[in-house]
N, C-alpha and C positions, 0 to 999 in steps of 0.2 A: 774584679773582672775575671770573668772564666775563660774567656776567649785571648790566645796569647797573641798578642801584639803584633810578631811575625809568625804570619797565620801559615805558613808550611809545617809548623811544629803539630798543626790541629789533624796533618793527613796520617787517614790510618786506611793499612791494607791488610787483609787478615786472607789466609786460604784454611787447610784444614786446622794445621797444624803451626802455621805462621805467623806474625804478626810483625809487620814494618812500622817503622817511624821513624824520624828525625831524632837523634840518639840527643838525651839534652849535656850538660859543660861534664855534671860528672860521669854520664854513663861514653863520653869522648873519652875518658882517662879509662874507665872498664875495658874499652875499644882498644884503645893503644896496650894495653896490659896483656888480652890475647893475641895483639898483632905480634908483641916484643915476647911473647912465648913459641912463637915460629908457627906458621901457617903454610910450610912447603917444606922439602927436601932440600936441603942448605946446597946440594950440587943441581939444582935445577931453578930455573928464571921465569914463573910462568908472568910476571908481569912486562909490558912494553917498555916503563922505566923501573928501575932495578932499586924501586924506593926499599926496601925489606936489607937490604945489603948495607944502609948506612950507620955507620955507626954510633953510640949513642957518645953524646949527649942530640947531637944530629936528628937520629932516627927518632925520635923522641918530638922532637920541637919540629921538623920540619910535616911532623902524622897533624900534630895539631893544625899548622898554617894552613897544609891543604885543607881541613874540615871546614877552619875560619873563613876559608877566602869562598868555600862555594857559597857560604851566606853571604859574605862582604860583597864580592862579586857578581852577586845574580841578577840577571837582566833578560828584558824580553829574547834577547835578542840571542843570548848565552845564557844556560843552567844547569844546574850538573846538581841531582838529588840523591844525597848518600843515605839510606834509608839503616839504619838498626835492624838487625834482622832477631826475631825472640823467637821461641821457643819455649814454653812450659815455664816462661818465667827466666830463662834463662839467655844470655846476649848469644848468640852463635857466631855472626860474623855480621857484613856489611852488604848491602845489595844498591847499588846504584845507576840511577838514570841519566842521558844528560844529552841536550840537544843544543843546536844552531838554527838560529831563524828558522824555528819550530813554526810560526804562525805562517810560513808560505810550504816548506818543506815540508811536514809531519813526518820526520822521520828521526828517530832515539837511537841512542846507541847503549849500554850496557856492558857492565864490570861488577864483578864481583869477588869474596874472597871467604872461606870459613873457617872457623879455630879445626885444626888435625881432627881434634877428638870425635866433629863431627860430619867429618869428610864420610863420603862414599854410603851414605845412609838415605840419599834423594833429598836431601836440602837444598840443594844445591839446584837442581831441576825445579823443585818447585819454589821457591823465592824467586827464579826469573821468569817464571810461569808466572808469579803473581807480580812484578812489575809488567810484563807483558798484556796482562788483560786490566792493569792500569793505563798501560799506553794508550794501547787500539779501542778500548771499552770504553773508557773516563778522558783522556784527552784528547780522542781521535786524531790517533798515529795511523799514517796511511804504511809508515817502513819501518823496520827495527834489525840494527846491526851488533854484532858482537864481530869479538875475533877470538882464535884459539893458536897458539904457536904449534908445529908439525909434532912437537915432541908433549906435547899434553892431550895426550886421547882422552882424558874424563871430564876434561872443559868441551870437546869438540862430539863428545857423545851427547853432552846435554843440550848442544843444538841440534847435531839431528833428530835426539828423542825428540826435540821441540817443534820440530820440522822446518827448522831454515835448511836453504839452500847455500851449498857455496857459491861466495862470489867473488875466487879469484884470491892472491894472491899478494900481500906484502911481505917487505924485509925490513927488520928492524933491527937492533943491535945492543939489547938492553945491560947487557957484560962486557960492551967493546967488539964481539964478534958475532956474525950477522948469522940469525938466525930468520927462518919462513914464517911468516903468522899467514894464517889460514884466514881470509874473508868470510863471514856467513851474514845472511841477507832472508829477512822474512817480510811478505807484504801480508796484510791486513785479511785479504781471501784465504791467504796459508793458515794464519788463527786462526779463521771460521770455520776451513774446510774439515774440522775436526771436533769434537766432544771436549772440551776444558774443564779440569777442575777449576769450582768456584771462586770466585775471587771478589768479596765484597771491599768498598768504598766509602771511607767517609773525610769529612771533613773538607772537601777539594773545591765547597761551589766560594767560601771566601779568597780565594786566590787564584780562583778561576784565571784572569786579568796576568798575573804574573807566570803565566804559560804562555801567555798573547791569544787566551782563549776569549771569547765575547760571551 
């Protein structure tokens, strides 16, 4: 059988220089290996929960459950697509989608994260470029949200290079003390209103159904 079983593993997005997919059991351990090589500045938080802070054996077992539970957990109704992000053959970081009662609302939201080594080179801009013209393109996402904390200006330049707009303001408390995340908000017109790099699709018409696509 060439077609695997749980047909999300079959989706692939490629831009120029990119290539997503659903990371399989051992390139999750590759995964965890650059995550537990540090992927930030040890005196800064840029995630909402402060999972990178736990210690092992913890941070370890707890990287896996999260990965486990978005497949265990997936439903029309809730999905969260952590995509493998490659490069030339090589794993760079995670790029991820993940929506709520996607089939009335059409609207995704998006997180991401890359090993150091390949920060600040535009990976980062286009891996959510290319889950973006999977949204709006391939599952027609009418909205798409990210967020950026006030103290990470190179998560929050990569939505404006993208052209979301702000929308407003939370607080969160990923250390215990409350820090600002910045809202950012793109509709469907804002993708268009501009020239995109390509961003090919395959594999998505067998799971079509488990987006709550028809």
């Amino acid at each position: 059988m060439n077609e695997h079983p749980w047909p999300l593993f079959d989706i692939r997005v490629w831009t120029e220089r990119l290539e997503l997919r659903l990371p399989t059991e051992d390139e999750l351990v590759e995964l965890l290996e650059i995550a537990r090589g540090g992927i930030h500045d040890p005196n800064e938080m840029p995630f909402g929960f402060a999972w990178t802070d736990q210690p092992s054996p913890q941070f370890e077992r707890s990287f896996m459950q999260y990965h486990w539970s978005t497949r265990a957990n997936w439903s029309v109704g809730k999905w969260s697509l952590d995509f493998g992000v490659w490069s030339g053959g090589r794993l760079l970081g995670t790029q991820g989608i993940g929506a709520e009662n996607f089939a009335v609302l059409r609207s995704v939201s998006t997180g991401s994260w890359l090993a150091r080594e390949f920060q600040r080179q535009g990976f980062g801009k286009e891996m959510r470029a290319a889950v973006l013209g999977f949204a709006f393109d391939h599952l027609g996402a009418v909205w798409a949200t990210s967020g950026s904390f006030v103290d990470n200006p190179a998560s929050a330049s990569v939505s404006r290079a993208l052209g979301y707009s702000e929308d407003g303001i939370d607080v969160l408390a990923p250390r215990g003390e409350a820090k600002e995340l910045i809202r950012w908000r793109m509709h469907v017109d804002q993708w268009h209103a501009r020239e995109r790099p390509r961003v090919e699709v395959a594999g998505l018409e067998r799971c079509r159904d488990m987006f709550g696509l028809g």
